[in-house]
PyMOL CGO cylinders between C-alpha atoms (Angstrom):
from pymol import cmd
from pymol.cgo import CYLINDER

trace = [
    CYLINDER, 0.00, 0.00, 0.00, 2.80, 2.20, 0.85, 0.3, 1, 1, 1, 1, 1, 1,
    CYLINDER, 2.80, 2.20, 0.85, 3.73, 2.10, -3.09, 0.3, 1, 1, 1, 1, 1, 1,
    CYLINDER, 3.73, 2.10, -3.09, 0.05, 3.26, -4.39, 0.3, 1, 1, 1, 1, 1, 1,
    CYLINDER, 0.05, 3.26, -4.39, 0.73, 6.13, -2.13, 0.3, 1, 1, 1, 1, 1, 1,
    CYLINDER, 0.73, 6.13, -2.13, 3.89, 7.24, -3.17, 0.3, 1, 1, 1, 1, 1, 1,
    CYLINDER, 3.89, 7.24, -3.17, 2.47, 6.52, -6.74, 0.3, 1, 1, 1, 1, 1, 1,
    CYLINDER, 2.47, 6.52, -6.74, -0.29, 8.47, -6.15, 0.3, 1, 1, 1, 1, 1, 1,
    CYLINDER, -0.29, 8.47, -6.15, 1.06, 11.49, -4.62, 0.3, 1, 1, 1, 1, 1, 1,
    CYLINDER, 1.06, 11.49, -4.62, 3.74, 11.59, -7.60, 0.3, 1, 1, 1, 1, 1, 1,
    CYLINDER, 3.74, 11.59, -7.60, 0.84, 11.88, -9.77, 0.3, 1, 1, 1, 1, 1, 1,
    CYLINDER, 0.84, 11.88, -9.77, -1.10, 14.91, -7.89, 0.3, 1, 1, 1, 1, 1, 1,
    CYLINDER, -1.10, 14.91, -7.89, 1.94, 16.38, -7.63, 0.3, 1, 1, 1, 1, 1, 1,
    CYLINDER, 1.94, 16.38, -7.63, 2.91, 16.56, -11.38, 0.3, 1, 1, 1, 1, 1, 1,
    CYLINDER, 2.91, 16.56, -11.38, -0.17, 15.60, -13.08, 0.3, 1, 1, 1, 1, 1, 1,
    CYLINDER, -0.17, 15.60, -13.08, -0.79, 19.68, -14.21, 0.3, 1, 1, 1, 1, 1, 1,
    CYLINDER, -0.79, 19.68, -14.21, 2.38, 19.91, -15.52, 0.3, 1, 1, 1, 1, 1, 1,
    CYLINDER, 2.38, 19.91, -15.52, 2.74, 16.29, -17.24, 0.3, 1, 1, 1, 1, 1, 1,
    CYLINDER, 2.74, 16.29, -17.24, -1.05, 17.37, -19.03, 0.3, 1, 1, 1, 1, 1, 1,
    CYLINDER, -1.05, 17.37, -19.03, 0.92, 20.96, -19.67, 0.3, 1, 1, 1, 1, 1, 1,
    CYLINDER, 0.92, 20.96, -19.67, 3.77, 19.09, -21.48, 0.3, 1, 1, 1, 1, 1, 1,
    CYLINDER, 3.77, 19.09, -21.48, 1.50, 16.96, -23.53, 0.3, 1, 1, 1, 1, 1, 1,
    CYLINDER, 1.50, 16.96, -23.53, -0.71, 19.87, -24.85, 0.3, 1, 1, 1, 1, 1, 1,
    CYLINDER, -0.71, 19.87, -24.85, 2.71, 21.64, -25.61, 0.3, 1, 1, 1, 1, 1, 1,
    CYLINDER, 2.71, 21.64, -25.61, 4.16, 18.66, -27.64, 0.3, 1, 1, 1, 1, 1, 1,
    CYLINDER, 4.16, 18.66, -27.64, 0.83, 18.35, -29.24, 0.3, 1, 1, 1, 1, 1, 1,
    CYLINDER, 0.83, 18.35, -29.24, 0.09, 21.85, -30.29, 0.3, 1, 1, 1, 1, 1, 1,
    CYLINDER, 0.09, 21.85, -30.29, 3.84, 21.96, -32.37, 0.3, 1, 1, 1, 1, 1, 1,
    CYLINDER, 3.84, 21.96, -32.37, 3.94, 18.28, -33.10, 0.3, 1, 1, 1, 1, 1, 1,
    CYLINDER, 3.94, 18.28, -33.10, 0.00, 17.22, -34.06, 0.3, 1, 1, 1, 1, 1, 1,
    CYLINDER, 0.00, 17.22, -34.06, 1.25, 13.58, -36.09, 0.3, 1, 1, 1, 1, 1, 1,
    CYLINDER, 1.25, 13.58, -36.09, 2.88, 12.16, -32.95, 0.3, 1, 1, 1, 1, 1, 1,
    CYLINDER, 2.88, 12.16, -32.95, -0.64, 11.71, -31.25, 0.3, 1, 1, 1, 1, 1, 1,
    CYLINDER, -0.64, 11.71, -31.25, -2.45, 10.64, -34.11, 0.3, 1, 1, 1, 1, 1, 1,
    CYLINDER, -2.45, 10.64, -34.11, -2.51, 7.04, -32.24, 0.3, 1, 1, 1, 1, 1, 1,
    CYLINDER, -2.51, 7.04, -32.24, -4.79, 8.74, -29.44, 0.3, 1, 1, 1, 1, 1, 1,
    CYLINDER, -4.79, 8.74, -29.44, -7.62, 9.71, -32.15, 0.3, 1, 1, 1, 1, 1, 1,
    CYLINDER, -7.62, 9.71, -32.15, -9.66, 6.51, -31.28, 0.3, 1, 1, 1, 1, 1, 1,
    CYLINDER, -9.66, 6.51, -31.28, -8.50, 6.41, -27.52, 0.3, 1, 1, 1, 1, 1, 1,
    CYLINDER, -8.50, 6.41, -27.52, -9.57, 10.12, -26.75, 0.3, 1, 1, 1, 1, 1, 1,
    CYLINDER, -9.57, 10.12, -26.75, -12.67, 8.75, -24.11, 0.3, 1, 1, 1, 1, 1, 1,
    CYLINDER, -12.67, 8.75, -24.11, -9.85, 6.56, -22.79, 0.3, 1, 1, 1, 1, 1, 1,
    CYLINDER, -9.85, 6.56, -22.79, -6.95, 9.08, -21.98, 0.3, 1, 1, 1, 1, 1, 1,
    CYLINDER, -6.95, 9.08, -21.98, -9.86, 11.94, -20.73, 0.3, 1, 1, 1, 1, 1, 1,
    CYLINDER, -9.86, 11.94, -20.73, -10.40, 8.91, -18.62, 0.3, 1, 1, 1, 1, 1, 1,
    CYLINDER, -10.40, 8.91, -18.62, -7.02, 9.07, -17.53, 0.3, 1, 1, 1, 1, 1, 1,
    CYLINDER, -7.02, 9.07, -17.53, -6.67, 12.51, -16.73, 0.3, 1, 1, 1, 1, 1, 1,
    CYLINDER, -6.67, 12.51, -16.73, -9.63, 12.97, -14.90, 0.3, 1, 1, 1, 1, 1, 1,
    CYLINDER, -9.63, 12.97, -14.90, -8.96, 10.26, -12.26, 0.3, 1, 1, 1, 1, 1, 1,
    CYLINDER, -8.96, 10.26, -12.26, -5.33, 11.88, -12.27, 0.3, 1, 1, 1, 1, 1, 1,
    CYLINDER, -5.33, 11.88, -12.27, -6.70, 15.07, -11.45, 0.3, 1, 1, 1, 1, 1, 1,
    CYLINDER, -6.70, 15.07, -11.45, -9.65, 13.72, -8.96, 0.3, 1, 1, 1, 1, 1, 1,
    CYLINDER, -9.65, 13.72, -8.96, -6.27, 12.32, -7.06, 0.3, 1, 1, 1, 1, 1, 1,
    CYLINDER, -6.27, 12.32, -7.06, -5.47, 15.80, -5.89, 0.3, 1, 1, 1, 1, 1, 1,
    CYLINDER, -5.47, 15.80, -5.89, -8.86, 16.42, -4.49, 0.3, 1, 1, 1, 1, 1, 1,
    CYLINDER, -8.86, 16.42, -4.49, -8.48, 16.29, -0.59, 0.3, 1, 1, 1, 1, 1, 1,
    CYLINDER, -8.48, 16.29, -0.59, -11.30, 16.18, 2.16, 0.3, 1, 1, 1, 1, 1, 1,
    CYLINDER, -11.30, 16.18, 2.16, -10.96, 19.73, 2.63, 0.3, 1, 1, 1, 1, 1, 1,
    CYLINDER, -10.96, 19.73, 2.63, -12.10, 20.47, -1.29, 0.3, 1, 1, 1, 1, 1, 1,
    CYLINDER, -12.10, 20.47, -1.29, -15.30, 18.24, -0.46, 0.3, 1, 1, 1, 1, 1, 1,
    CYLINDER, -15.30, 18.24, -0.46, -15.76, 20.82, 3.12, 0.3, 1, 1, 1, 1, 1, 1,
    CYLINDER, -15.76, 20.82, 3.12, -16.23, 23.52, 0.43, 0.3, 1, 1, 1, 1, 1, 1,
    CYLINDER, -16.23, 23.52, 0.43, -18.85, 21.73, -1.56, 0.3, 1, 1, 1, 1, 1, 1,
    CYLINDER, -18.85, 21.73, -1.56, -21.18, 21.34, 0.92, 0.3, 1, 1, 1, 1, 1, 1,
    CYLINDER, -21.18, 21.34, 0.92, -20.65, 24.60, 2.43, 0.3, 1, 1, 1, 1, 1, 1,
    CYLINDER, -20.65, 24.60, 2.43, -22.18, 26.03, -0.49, 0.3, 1, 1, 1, 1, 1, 1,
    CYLINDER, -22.18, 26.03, -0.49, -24.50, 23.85, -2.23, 0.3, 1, 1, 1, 1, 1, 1,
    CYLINDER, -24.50, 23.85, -2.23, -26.24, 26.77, -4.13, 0.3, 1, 1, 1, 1, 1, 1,
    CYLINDER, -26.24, 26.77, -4.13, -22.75, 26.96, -6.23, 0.3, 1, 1, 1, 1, 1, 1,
    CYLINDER, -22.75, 26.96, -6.23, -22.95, 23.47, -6.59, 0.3, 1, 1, 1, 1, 1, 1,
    CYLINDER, -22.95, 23.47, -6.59, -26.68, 23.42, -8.00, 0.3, 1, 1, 1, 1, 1, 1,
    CYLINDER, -26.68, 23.42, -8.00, -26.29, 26.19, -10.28, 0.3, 1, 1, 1, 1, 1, 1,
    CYLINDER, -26.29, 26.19, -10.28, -23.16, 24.63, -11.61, 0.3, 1, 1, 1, 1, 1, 1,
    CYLINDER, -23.16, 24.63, -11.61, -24.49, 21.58, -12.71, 0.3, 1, 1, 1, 1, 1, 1,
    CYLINDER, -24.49, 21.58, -12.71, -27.97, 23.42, -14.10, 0.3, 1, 1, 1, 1, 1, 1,
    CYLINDER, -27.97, 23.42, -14.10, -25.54, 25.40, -16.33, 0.3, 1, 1, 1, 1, 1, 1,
    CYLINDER, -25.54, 25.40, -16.33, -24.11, 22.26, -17.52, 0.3, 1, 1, 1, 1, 1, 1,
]
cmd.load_cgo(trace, "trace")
């Protein structure tokens, strides 16, 4: 267990700039991710659950505080 947490906090800590990098290398060099075309659902996949490993109990505290925000949010979506 102690390696999924090191794993884990490796990718909260980095995942920004790793998803940064990738956009960067994309935006100059489009051919190199033509292979990701049909996996796009996939690898949105991917970086959502990276980035829902940074949330913390603290970001949830703030949800609830103000459910209003969190209603009109998902109305507008």
């Amino acid at each position: 267990m102690k390696f999924l947490g090191k794993l884990s906090d490796f990718i909260s800590k980095y995942m920004a700039a790793f998803v940064i990098i990738v956009a960067v290398i994309a935006l100059f060099q489009p051919w190199t991710f033509k292979w990701a075309a049909p996996n796009i659902a996939m690898l949105l996949g991917i970086v959502m659950f990276g980035m829902g490993l940074t949330l913390k109990p603290e970001d949830f505290k703030v949800v609830f505080s103000r459910p209003k925000d969190v209603i009109v949010g998902c109305v507008a979506q």
